[in-house]
N, C-alpha and C positions, 0 to 999 in steps of 0.2 A: 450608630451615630450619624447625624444626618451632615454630611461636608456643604459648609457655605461656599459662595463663590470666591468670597476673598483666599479661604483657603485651596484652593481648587487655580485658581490662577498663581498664588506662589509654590504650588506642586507643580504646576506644568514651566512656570517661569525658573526654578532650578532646573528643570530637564534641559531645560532648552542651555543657560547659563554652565551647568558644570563639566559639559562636554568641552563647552568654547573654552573654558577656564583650562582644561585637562589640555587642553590643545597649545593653548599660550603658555603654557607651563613646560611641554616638551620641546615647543618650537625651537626656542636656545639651545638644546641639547642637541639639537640635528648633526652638529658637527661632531659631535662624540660617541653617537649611539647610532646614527641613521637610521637606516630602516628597521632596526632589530626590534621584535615584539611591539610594534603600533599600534596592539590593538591593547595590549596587557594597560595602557598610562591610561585608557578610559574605564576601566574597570573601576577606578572611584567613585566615577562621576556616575556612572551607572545604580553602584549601591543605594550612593546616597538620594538618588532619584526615586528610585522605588522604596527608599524608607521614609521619604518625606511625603509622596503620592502614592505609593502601590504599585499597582502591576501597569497600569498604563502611562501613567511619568516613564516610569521603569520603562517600559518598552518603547518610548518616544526616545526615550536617552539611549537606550540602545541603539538604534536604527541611527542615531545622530551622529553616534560613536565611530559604529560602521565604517559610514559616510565620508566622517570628516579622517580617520585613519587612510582609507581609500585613496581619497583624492587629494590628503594635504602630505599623508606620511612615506607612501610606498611608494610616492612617484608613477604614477598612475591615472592621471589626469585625461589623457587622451583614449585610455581604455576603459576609464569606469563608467559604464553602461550595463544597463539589464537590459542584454536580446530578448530573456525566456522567462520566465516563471520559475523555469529550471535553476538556472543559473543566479538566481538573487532570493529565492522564497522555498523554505519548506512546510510543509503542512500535515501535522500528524492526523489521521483521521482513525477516529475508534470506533467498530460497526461490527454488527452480528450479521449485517446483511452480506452477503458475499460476494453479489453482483454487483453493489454499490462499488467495495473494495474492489474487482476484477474490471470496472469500467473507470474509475478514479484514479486507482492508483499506480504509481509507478514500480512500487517496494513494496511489499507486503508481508507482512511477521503475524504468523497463526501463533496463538497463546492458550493454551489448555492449563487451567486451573494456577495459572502464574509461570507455568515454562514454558519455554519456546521450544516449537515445537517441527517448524518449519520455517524459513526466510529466503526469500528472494523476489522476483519480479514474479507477475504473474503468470508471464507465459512460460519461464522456467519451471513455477512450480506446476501448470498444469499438465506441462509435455504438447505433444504433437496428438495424440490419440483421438482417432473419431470415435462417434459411440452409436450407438442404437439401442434407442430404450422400445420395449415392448411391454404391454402388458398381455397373462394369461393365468391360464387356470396352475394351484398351487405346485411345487413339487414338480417340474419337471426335470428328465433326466440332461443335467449340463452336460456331462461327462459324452453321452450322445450328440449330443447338440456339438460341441465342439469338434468334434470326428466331422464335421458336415461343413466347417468352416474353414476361409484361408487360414495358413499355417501362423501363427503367430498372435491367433485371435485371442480373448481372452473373455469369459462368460461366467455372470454369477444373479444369483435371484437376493435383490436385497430392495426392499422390504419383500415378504414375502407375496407373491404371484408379480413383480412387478423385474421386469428384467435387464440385464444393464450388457450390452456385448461393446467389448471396444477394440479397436483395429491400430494397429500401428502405421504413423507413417501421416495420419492428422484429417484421410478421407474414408469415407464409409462408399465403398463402390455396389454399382446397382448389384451386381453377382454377388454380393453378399448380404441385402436385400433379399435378393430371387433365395439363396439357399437358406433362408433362416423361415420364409415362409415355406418353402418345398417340406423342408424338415416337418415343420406343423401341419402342413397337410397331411403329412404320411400318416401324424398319431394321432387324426382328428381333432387336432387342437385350432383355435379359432383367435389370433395375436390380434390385439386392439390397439391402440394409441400408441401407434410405430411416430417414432421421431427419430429424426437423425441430429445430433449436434456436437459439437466438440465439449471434451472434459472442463468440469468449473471446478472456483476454487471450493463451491459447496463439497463439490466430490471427493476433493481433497481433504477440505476440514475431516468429513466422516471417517474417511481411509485412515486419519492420524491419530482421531478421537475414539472413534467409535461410536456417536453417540450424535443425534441431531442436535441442528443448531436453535439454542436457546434465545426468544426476544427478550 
């Protein structure tokens, strides 16, 4: 159903109204309740906001609510400021993309088929570990390979011929470089698309899941 403007401006005119109204109605109480639950007296005004507009009355009355709790109820007038983004605003973001999430976000919760599966920041879930990915020819022997590497290293072929070695401690140093090539030289083997970069939370998803990420 198509909302006319008359209707549209007494949606946004109780937003704005039943805050103020919730405010006037606790003000006299201050001496009996004071600060207790300030935000709980706009909870009406909120309701009835978003059932007379929707979700955006609704969230104009919210933020109003906020506001006027803030700076009329808790006595907080000289401190209520947004320095950050941080500090006044959150922002759910829901993405298959991984690097979207590990460049955006602050929190980050992995969800496999409805559970949770992992939570925290990103840099706690990724760790410190540098990596080195290589490609080569299929089946090579790890278990050799790792005899060749500083002590602590850790090496696996996943997808197949495509190689993943990670180091603790968050750097990949040239000597470990120099010996993963020496190695391949020994067996005639001939490593392609050497990168070095730190653990994503891609690598993560996969390590939790199993299973590549789905668009």
């Amino acid at each position: 159903m198509h909302e006319t403007p008359r209707a549209r401006l007494v949606a946004y005119s109780v937003a704005v109204l039943a805050p103020a109204v919730s405010l006037l109605l606790r003000w006299p109480l201050w001496p009996v309740l004071g600060d207790a639950v300030p935000h709980m007296t706009f909870f009406p005004a909120v309701m009835i906001a978003a059932y007379f507009g929707g979700f955006w009355p609704g969230f104009l009355a919210t933020i109003l609510s906020v506001g006027a709790a803030n700076y009329f109820l808790t006595q907080q007038l000289p401190s209520f400021q947004v320095k950050s983004v941080n500090d006044g605003v959150a922002v759910i973001l829901t993405t298959h993309f991984m690097e979207e999430a590990e460049q955006l976000a602050d929190h980050v919760v992995i969800i496999d088929h409805g559970r949770t599966v992992a939570d925290g920041s990103p840099v706690a879930l990724t760790g410190s570990a540098g990596q080195l990915r290589f490609r080569a020819e299929r089946d090579l022997d790890i278990d050799s390979l790792l005899t060749a590497l500083p002590a602590g290293s850790a090496a696996k072929e996943s997808p197949a011929g495509r190689y993943l070695i990670e180091v603790p401690g968050g750097t990949v140093q040239p000597a470990l470089l120099a010996a993963v090539t020496a190695w391949c030289a020994d067996r005639g083997v001939l490593p392609s698309s050497l990168q070095i970069e730190s653990r994503t939370l891609e690598d993560v998803f996969l390590e939790l899941t199993g299973r590549d990420l789905r668009g």
